[in-house]
C-alpha positions as CSV (number, residue, x, y, z in Angstrom):
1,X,-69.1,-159.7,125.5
2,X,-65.8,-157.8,124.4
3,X,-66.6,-154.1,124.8
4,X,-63.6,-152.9,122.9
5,X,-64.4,-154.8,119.6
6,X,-68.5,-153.5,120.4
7,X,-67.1,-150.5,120.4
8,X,-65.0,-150.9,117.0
9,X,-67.9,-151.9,115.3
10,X,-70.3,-149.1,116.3
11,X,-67.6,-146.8,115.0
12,X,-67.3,-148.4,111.8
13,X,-71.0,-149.7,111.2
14,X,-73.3,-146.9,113.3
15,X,-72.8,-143.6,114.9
16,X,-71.3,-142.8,117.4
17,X,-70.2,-139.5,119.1
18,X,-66.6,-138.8,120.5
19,X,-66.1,-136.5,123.1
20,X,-67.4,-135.4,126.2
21,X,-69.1,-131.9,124.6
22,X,-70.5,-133.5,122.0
23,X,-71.7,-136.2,124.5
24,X,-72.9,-134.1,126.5
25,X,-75.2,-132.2,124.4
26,X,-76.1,-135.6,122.3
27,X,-77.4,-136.8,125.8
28,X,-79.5,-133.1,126.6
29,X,-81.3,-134.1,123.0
30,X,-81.9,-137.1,124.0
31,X,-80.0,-138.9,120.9
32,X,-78.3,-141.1,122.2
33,X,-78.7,-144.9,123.4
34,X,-75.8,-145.7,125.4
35,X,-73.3,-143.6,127.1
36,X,-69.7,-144.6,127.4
37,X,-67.2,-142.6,130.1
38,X,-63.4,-143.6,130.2
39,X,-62.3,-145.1,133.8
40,X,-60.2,-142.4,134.9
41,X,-62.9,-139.8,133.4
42,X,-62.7,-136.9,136.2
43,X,-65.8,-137.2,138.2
44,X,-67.1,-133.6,137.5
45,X,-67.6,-135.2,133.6
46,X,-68.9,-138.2,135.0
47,X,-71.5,-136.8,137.3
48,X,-72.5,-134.1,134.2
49,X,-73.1,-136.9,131.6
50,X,-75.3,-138.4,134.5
51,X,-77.1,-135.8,135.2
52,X,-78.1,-135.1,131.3
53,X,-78.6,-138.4,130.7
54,X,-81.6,-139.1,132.6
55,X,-82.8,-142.0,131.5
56,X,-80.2,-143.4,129.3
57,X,-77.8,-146.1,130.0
58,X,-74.4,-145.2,131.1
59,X,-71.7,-147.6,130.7
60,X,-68.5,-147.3,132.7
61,X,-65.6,-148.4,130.5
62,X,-63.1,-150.2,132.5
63,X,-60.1,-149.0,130.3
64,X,-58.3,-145.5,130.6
65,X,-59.5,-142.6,128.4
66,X,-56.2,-143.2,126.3
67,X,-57.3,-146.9,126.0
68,X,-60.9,-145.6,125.0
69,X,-59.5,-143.1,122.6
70,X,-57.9,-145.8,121.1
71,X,-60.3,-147.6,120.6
72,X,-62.1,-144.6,118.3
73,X,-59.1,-144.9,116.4
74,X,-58.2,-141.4,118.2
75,X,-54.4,-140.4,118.9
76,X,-55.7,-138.3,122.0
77,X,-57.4,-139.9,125.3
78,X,-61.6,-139.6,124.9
79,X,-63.2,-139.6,128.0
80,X,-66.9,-140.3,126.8
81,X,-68.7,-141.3,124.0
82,X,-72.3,-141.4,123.0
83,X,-73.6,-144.1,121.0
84,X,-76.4,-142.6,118.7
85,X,-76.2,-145.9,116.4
86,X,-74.9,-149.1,117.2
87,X,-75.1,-150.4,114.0
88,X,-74.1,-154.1,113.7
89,X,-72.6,-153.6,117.0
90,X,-74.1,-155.6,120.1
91,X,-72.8,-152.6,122.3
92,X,-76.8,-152.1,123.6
93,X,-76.7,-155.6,125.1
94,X,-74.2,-154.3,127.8
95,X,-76.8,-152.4,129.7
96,X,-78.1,-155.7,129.7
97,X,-75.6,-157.4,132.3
């Protein structure tokens, strides 16, 4: 599967939350479905989106939070985003294998 055009088309088709703030309180409500954190995300944001997330699926993006933030059609790096709809997007799958 090719994350980064999953990730295009839950942008475009669903909704999906950028940033790790908005991430992280998407998680605490228990919104979202999958949880996205950039590579080189610091590990304090990493093990606080973990810790909210209970159990939702996190997905480690192998790319660079500029890469990610790219991705979101961001000029800025994102380190996390929270998929609240994947619309046509496959992007669930990934917690899959």
């Amino acid at each position: 599967m090719d994350i980064a055009k999953e990730i295009k088309v839950a942008i475009n088709t669903g909704k999906v939350e950028i940033g790790f703030k908005v991430g992280l309180k998407t998680a605490n409500k228990k919104k979202a479905k999958l949880i996205v954190i950039a590579n080189n995300a610091p590990e304090e944001i990493a093990t606080k989106v973990k810790a909210s997330a209970g159990e939702i699926p996190i997905y480690r993006y192998p790319g660079s939070s500029w890469e990610l933030g790219g991705l979101c059609g961001k000029p800025y790096p994102v380190s996390t985003l929270a998929v609240v709809d994947p619309g046509e997007s496959a992007i669930l799958k990934i917690q899959e294998g």
